[in-house]
BAKOL-352595 format. One record per residue (C-alpha): x negated, y negated, z; residue number from 1; chain. Coordinates in pm, 1 decimal. Layout:
<pts>
        u        v        w pos unit
        X        Y        Z NUM    A
...
</pts>
This chain:
<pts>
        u        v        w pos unit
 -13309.8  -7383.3   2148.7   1    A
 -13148.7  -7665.5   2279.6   2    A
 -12908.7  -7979.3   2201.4   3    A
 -13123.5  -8293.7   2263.7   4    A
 -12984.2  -8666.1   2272.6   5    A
 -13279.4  -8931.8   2127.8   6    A
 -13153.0  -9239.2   2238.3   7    A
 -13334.3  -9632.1   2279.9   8    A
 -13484.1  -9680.5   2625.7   9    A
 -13515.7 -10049.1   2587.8  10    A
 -13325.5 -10315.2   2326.0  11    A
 -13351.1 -10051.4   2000.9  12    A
 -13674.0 -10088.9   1706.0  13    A
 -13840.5  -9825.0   1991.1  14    A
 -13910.8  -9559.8   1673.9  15    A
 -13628.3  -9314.6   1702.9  16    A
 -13678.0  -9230.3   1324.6  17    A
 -14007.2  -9101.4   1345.4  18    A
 -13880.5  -8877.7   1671.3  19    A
 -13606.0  -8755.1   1508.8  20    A
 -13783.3  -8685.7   1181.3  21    A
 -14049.6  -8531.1   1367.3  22    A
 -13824.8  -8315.4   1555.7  23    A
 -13585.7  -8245.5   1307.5  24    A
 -13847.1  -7993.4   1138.3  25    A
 -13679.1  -7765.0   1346.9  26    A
 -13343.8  -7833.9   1381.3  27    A
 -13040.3  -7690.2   1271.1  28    A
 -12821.8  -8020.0   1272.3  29    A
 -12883.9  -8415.3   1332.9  30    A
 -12574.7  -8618.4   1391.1  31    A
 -12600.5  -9014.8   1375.7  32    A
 -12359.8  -9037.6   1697.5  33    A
 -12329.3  -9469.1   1697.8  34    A
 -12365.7  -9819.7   1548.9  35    A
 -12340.0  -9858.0   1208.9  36    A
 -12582.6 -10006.9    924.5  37    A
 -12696.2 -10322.9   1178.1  38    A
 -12922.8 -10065.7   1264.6  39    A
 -13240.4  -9940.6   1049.8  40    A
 -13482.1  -9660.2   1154.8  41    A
 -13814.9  -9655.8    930.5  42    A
 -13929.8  -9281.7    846.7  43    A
 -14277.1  -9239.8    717.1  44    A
 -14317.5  -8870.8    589.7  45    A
 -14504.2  -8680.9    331.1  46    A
 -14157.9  -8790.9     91.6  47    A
 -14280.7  -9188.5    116.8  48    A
 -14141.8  -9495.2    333.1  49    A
 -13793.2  -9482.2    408.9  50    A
 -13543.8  -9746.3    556.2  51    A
 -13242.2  -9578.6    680.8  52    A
 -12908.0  -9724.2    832.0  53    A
 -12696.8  -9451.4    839.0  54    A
 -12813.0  -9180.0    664.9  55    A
 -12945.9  -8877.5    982.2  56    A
 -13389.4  -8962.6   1001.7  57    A
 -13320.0  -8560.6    955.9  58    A
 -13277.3  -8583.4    595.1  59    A
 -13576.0  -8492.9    503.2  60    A
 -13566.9  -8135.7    640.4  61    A
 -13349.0  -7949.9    396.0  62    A
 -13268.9  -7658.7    603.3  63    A
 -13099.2  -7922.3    824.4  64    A
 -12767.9  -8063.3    806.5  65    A
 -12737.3  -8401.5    851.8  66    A
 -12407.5  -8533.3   1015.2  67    A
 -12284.6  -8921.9   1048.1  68    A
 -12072.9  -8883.4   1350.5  69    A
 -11704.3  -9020.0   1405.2  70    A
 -11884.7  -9271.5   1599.5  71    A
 -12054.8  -9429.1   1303.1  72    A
 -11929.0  -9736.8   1142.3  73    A
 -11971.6  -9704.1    810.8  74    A
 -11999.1  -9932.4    496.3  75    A
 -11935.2  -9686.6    203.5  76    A
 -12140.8  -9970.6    -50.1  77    A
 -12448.0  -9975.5    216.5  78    A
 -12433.2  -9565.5    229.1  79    A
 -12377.3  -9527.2   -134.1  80    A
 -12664.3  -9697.7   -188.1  81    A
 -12885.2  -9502.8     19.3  82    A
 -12765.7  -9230.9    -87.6  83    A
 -12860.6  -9338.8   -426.4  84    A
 -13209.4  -9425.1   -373.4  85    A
 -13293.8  -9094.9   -178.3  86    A
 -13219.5  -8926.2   -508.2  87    A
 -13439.9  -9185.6   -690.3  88    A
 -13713.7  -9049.7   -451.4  89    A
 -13665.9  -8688.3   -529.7  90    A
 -13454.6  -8645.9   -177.9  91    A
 -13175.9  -8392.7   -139.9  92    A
 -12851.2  -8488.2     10.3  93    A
 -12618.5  -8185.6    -37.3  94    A
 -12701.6  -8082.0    338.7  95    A
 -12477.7  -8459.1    462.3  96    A
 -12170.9  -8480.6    581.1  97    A
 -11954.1  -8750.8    680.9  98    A
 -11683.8  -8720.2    964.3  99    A
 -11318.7  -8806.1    852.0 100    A
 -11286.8  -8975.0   1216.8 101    A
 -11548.2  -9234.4   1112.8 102    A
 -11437.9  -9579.2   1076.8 103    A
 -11523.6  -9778.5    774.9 104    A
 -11611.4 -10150.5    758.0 105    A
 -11375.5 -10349.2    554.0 106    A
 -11459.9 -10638.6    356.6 107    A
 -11244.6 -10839.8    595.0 108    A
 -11462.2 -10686.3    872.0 109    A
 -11829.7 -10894.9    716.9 110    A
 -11628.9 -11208.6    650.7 111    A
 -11436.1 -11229.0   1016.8 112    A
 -11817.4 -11148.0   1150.3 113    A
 -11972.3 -11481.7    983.4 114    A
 -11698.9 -11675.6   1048.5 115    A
 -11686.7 -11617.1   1405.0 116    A
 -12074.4 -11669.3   1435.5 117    A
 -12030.3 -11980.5   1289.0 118    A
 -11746.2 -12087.8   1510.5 119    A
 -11991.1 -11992.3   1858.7 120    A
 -12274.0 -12228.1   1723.2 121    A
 -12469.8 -12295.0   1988.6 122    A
 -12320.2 -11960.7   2128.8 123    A
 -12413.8 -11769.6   1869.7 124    A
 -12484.0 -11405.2   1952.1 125    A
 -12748.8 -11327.0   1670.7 126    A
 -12511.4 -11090.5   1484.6 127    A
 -12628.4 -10896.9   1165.5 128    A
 -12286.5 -11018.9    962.0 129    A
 -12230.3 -10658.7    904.6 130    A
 -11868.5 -10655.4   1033.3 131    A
 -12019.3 -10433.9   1329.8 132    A
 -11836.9 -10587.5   1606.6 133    A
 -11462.0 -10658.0   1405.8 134    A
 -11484.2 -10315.0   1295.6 135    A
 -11550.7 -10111.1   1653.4 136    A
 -11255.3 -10407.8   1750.3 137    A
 -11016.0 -10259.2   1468.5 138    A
 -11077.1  -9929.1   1635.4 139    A
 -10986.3  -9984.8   1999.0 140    A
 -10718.9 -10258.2   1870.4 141    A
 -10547.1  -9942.2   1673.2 142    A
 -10593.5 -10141.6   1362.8 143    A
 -10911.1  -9901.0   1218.4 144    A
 -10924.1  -9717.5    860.6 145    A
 -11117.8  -9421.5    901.6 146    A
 -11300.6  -9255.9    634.6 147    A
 -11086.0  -8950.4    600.6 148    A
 -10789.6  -9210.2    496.4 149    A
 -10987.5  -9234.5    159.9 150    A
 -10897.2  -8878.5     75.9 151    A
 -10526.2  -8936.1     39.4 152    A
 -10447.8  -9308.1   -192.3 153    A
 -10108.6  -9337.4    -47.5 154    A
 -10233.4  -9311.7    358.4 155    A
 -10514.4  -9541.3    243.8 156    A
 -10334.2  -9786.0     44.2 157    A
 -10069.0  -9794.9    337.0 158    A
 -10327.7  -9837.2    655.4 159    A
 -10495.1 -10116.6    433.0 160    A
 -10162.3 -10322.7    364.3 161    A
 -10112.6 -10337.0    728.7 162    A
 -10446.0 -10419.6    859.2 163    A
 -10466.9 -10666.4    533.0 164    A
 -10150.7 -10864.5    644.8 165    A
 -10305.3 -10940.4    990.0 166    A
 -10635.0 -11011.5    880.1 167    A
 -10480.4 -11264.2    589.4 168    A
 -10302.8 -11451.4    863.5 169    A
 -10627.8 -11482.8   1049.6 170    A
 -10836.5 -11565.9    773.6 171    A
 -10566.8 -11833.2    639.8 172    A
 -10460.8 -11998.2    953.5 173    A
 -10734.0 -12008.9   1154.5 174    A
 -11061.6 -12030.9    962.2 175    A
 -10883.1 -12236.7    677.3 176    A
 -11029.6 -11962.2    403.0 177    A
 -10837.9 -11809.9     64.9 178    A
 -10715.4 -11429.9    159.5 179    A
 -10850.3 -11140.0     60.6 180    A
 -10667.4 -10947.6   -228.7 181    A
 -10524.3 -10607.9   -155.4 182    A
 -10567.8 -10482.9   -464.1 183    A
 -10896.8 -10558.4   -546.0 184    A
 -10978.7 -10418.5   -216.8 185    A
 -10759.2 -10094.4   -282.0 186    A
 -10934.4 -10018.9   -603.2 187    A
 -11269.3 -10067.4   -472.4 188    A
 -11257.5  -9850.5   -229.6 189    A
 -11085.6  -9631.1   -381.9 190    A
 -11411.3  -9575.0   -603.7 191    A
 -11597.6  -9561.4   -320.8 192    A
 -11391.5  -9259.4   -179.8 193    A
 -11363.0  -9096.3   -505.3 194    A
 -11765.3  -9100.6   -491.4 195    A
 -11800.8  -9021.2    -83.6 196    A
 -11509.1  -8737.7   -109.0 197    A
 -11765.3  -8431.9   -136.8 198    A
 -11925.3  -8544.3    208.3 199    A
 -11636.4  -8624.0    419.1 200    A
 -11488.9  -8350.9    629.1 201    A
 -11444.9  -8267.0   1000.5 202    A
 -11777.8  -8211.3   1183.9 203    A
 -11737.1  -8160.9   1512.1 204    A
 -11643.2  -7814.6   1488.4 205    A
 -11929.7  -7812.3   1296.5 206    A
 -12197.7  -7897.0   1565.4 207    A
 -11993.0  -7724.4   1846.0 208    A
 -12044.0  -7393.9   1708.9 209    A
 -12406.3  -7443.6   1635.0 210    A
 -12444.5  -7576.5   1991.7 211    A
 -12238.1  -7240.4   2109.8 212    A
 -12484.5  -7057.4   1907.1 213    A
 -12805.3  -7138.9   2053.8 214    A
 -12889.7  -7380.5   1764.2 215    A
 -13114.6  -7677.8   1782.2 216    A
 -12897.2  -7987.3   1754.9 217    A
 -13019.8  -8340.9   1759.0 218    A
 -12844.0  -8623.1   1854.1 219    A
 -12948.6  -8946.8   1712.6 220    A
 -12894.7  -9276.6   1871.0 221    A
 -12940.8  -9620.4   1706.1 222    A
 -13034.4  -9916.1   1885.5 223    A
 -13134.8  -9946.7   2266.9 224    A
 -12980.2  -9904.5   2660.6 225    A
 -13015.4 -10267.1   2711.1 226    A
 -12750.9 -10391.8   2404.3 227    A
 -12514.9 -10118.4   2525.2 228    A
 -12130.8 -10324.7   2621.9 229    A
 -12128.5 -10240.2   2927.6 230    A
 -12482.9 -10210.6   3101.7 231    A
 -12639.8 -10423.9   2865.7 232    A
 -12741.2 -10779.7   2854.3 233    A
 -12342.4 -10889.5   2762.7 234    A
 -12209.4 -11030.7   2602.8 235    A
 -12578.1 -11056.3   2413.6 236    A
 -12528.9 -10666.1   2333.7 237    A
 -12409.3 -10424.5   2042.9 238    A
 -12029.3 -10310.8   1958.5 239    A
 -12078.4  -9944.1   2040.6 240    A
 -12235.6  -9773.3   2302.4 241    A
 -12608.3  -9667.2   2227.2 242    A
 -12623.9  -9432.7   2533.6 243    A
 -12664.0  -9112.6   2643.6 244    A
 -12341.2  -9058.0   2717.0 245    A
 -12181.6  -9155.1   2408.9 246    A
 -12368.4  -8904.9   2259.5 247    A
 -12098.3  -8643.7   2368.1 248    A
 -11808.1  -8889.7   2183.7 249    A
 -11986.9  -8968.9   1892.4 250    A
 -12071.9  -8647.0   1775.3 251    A
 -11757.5  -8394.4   1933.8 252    A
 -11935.5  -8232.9   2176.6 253    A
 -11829.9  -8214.1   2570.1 254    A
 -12090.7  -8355.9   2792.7 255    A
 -12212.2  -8018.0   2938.0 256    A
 -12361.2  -7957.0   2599.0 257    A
 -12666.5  -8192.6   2625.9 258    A
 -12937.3  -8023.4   2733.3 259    A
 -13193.8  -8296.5   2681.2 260    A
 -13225.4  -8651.8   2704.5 261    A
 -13522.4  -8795.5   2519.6 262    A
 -13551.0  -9195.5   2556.7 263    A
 -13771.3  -9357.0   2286.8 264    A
 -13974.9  -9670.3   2442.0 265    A
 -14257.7  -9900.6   2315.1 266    A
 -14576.5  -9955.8   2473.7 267    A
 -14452.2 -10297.6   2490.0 268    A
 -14092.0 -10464.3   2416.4 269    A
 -13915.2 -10645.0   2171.8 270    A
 -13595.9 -10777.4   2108.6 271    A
 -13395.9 -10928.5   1811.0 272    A
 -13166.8 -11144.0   1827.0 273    A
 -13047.4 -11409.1   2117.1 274    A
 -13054.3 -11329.8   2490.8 275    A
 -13270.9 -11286.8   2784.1 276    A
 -13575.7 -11091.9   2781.4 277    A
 -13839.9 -11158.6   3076.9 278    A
 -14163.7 -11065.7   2953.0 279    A
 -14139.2 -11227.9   2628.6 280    A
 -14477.5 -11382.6   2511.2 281    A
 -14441.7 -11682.6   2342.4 282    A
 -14765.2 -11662.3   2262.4 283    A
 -15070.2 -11581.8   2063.7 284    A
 -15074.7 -11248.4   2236.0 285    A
 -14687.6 -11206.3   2111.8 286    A
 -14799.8 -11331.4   1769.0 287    A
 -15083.5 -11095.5   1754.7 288    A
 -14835.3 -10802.3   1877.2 289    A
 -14576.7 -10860.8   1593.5 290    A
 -14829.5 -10877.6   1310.1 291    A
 -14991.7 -10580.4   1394.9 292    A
 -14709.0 -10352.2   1418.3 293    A
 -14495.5 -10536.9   1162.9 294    A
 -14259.7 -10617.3   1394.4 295    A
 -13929.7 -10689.4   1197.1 296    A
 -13606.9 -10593.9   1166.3 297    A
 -13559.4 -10321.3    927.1 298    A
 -13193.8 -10422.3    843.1 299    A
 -13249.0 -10823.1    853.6 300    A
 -13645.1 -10890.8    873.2 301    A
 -13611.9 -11097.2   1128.8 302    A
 -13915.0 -11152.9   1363.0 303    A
 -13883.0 -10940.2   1657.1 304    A
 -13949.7 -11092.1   1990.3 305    A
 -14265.0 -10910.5   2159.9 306    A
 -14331.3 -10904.2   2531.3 307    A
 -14520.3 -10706.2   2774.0 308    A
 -14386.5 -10380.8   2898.3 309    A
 -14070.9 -10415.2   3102.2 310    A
 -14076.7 -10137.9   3342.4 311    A
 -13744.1 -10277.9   3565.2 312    A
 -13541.6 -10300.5   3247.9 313    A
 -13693.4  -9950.3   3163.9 314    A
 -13646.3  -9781.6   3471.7 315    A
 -13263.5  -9902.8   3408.2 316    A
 -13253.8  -9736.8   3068.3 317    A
 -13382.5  -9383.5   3246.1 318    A
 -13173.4  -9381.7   3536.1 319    A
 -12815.4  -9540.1   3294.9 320    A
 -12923.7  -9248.0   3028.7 321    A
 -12964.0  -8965.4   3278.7 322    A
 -13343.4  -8900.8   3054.2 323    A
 -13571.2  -8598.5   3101.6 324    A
 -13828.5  -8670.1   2865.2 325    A
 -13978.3  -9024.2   2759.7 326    A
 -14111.5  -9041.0   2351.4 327    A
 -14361.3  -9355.7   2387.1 328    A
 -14454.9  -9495.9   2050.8 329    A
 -14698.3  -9794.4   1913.1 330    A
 -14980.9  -9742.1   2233.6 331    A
 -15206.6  -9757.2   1930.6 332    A
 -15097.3 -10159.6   1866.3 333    A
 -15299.9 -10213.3   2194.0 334    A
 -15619.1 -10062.1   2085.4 335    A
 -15766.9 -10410.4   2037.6 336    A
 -15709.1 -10545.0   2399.8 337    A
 -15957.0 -10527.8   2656.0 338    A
 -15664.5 -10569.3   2919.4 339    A
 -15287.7 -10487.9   2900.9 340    A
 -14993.0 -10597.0   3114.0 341    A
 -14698.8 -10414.9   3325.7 342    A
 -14413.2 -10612.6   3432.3 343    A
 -14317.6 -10397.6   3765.5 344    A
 -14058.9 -10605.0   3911.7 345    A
 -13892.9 -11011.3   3853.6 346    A
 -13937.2 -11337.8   4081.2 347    A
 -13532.8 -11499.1   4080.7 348    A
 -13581.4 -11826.6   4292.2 349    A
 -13715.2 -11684.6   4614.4 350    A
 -13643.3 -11302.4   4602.7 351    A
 -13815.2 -11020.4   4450.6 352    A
 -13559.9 -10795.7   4254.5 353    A
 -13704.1 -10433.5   4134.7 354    A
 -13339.6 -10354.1   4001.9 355    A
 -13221.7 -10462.6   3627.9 356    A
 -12941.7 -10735.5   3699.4 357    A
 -12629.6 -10658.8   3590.8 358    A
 -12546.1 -11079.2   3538.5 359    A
 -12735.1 -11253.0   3194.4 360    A
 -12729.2 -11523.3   3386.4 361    A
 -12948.9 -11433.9   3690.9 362    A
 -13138.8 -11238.7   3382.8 363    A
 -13237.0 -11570.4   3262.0 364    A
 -13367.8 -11700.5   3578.2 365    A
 -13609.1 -11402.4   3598.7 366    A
 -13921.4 -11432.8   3590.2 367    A
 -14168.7 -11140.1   3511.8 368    A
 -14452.7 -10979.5   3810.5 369    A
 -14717.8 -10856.8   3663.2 370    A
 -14938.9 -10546.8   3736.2 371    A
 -15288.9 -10583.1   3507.4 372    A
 -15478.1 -10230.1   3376.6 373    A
 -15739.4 -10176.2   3156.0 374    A
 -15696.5 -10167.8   2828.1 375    A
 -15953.5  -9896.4   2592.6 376    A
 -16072.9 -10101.5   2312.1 377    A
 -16120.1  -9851.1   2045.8 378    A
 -15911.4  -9648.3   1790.5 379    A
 -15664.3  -9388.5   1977.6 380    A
 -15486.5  -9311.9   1581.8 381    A
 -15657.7  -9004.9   1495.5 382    A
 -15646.7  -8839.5   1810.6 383    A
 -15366.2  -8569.4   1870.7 384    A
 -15495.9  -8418.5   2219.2 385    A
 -15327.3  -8656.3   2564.1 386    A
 -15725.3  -8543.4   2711.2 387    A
 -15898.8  -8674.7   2425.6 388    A
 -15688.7  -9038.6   2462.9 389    A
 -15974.6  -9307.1   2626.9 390    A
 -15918.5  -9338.1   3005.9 391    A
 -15723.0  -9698.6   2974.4 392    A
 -15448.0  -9525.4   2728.8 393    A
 -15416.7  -9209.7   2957.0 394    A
 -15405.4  -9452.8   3299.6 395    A
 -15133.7  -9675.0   3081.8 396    A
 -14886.6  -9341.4   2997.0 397    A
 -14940.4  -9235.7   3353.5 398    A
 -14868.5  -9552.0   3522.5 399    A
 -14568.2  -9577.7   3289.0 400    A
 -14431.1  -9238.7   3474.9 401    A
 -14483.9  -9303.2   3786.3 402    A
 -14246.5  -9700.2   3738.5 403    A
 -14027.6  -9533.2   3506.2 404    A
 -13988.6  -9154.0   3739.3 405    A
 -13963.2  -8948.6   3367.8 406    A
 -14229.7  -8792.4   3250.4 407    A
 -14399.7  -8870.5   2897.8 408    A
 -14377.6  -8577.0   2651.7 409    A
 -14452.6  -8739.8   2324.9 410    A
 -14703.3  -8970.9   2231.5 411    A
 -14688.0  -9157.9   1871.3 412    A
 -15013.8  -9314.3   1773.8 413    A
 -14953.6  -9440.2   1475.7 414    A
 -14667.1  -9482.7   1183.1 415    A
 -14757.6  -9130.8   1033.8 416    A
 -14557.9  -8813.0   1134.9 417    A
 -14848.7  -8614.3   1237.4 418    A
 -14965.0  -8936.0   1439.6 419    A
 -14807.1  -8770.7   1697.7 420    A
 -14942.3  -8655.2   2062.0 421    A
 -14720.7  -8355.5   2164.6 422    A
 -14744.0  -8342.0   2570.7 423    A
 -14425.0  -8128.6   2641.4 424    A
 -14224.0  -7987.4   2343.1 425    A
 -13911.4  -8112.2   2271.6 426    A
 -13738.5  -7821.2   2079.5 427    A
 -13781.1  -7498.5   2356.4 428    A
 -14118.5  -7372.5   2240.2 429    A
 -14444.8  -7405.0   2350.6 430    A
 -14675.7  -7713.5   2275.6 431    A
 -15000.4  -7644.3   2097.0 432    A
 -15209.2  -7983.3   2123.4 433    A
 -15167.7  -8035.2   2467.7 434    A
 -15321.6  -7871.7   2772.8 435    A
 -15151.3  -8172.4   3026.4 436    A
 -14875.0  -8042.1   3257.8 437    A
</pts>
């Protein structure tokens, strides 16, 4: 067996659930490594439809344990309440456990979040409001509260009155707004810890022995390459990093661990929120893309922008990940299109660039070239065999390889779990419904 990183190859809502629920089957842990609940993965399984935000996709295997990593933000009324309606639905949740190095968002955390959107205006960055970005601040500032702080009143009560006195003098001074109560905001979450005290422990020691005993780990990601801080489109980018290598910190585990990298990519792309994406399709086409595969966000609904594969920003998220094995999910949304589009390299002014830029601002002066391919016209959802796929959808995976250099092991072909084409297994053993090298 084998520890294995799923992470977003493009700017997140690729379908990491499904891989992770898929592959968690098998495994012996799933850890959440990143983000926080600005992130949603939707799980369709024999259990129902499930939205999760930070809640492991692995739940749903109960010889699994599910970990939220100490690189989770966490909200304990958002996880609370998913915790709650998993039992509602008949699912387990004794196998979770939450790391004591997590950070938790504050209430101060959602309000300083708003208020600073609505001081950008124009600037805005397209933020959820979930505190994401004040919170993963708090944490580098010094300034955090970390979930194992709710296990002992007197540490909690005492982090809290010092982060609270800053945070009044912001929220007085310069926004001009009433402070926030410490006791209201003590006994709260004092509930909430009372309530979340069964799951929290340290974890890391937890997934480094199964890892030293040959177990099969999963690492799950949230969001995509592109929105990580430092390669991504910044500032238009998440708060943590969604990468491969931030796997290793968000989970405990030292970076010769990972044995696999799986990146999870569309047939196409999409984006929420505001910066630039090249291939976007303002269009009919783009319309007709986001109906079909109900493109919108799982934590906000917001309308996703849809585009055309872009194989220079992909090629970016292999190389910045370090992948082995590409998951490619919704090639079924083009079964209707007699013709499909690759974008294989941008048009800036006069020069051809075939390399992701690292400035949003030659990013926005990008425009997309185009390589055209067939497209298959019929219904690829109930097949399960790469061979069996029409010749358009097999010539589409394979040209995706060859831009991308990383091969294509899996193969989702519709919302379902078994909608799934296995090309190369993912766990160590053998695949059984492919014969393709």
């Amino acid at each position: 067996m084998a520890v294995v990183a799923i992470v977003g190859g493009q700017w997140g809502d690729e379908g990491k659930g499904k891989i992770v629920d898929l592959l968690a089957e098998k495994a012996r842990i799933v850890v959440r490594f990143s983000g926080g609940d600005n992130a949603g993965h939707t799980v369709i399984n024999p259990y129902g439809e499930f939205q999760l935000h930070l809640v492991p996709s692995g739940i749903f295997t109960p010889e699994a344990t599910c970990i939220i990593g100490n690189g989770v933000a966490i909200n304990p009324a958002v996880l609370l309440k998913e915790i709650e309606d998993l039992h509602n639905r008949g699912v387990g949740t004794a196998s979770l456990f939450i790391s004591d190095r997590a950070h938790l968002i504050m209430p101060y955390h959602t309000l300083l979040d708003a208020l600073e959107e609505e001081t950008r205006s124009k600037g805005a960055l397209g933020t959820t409001h979930r505190g994401i970005g004040p919170v993963f601040a708090d944490k580098v500032a010094r300034l955090g509260i970390r979930a194992g702080c709710l296990l002992d009143k007197d540490i909690f009560r005492s982090r809290l009155s010092a982060a609270l006195q800053l945070k009044n003098a912001i929220l007085t001074k310069v926004y001009e707004v009433p402070p926030l109560s410490l006791e209201e905001i003590y006994d709260q979450y004092c509930r909430y810890g009372e309530q979340l005290a069964p799951y929290i422990r340290e974890t890391s020691s937890m997934i480094r022995q199964a890892a030293a005993q040959g177990e099969f780990v999963l690492l799950e990601g949230a969001q995509g390459a592109l929105l990580d801080p430092d390669f991504g489109t910044y500032p238009y980018v998440t708060s943590s990093s969604p990468l491969a290598g931030a796997s290793c910190i968000g989970a405990g585990l030292g970076p010769r661990e990972i044995d696999r990298v799986v990146g999870v990519f569309k047939a196409y792309s999409t984006r929420v929120g505001a910066g630039p994406m090249p291939t976007e399709l303002k269009n009919q086409i783009g319309d007709f893309i986001r109906r079909k595969a109900d493109e919108y966000g799982v934590t906000t609904r917001r309308p996703r922008r849809c585009g055309w594969f872009d194989a220079v920003a992909g090629r970016f998220g292999v190389e910045v990940n370090g992948l082995t094995d590409i998951a490619l999910t919704h090639l079924d949304i083009y079964d209707d299109f007699s013709a499909v589009k690759i974008c294989t390299a941008y048009r800036c002014e006069d020069e051809v660039l075939t390399a992701f830029p690292s400035d949003v601002t030659i990013l926005e002066k990008c425009r997309p070239i185009y390589e055209d391919l067939d497209g298959w016209q019929e219904s690829i959802s109930g097949i399960r065999d790469f061979e069996k796929l029409p010749a358009g959808a097999r010539n589409y995976v394979s040209r995706l390889e060859d831009l991308l250099s990383c091969p294509v092991s899996l193969i989702s072909v519709g919302s379902g779990r078994e909608q799934t084409i296995s090309v190369k297994a993912l766990n160590g053993e053998s695949s059984p419904s492919s014969s393709r090298a």
